[in-house]
C-alpha positions, 0 to 999 in steps of 0.5 A, spaced: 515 538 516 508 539 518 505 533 521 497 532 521 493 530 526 492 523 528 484 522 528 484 515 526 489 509 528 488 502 525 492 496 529 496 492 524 500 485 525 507 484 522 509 477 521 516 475 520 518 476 513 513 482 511 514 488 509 512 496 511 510 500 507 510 507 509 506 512 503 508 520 504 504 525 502 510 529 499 517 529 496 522 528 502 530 527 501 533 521 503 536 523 510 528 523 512 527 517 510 533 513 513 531 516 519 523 515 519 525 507 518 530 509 524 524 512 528 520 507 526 523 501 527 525 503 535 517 506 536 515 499 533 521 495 536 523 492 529 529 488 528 534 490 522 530 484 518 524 487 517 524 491 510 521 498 511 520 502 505 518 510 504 513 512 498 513 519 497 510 524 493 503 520 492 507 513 489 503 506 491 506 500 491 502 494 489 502 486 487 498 483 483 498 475 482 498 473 476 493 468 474 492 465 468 485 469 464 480 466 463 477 470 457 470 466 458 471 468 466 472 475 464 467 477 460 461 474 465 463 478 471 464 485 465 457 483 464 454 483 470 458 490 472 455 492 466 449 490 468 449 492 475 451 500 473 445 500 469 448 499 462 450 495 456 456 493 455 459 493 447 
């Protein structure tokens, strides 16, 4: 596997009981996976708790919280887009 250049790194804080998520540009078989969350948890000094997960081929995870809607709530900030996007909204 070709790895690119590094030219950007961010600082990240990993609390106990989260997750890292770790995204792939390309399908890799399972053995890569395993041994990246082996390399990555002794590069970082994780312990076996901290659950690692490998996204590969472009896939994203993502939570979103679930909140009671509030129809009203929504169709003002859906006009307001529109607004601010210089159309009218239907």
């Amino acid at each position: 596997m070709d790895l690119p250049e590094i030219t950007e790194v961010e600082r990240l804080t990993l609390k106990p009981g989260d997750r890292l998520i770790v995204r792939v540009p390309e399908k890799i078989s399972q053995d890569i996976v395993d041994r990246l969350k082996e390399r990555l948890r002794a590069a970082l000094g994780l312990d076996l708790s901290t659950e690692t997960v490998i996204l590969d081929s472009g896939m994203t995870l993502e939570v979103a919280e679930r909140a009671p809607l509030d129809v009203h709530e929504l169709s003002r900030a859906l006009d307001h887009e529109a607004r601010i996007q210089g159309r009218t909204r239907r």
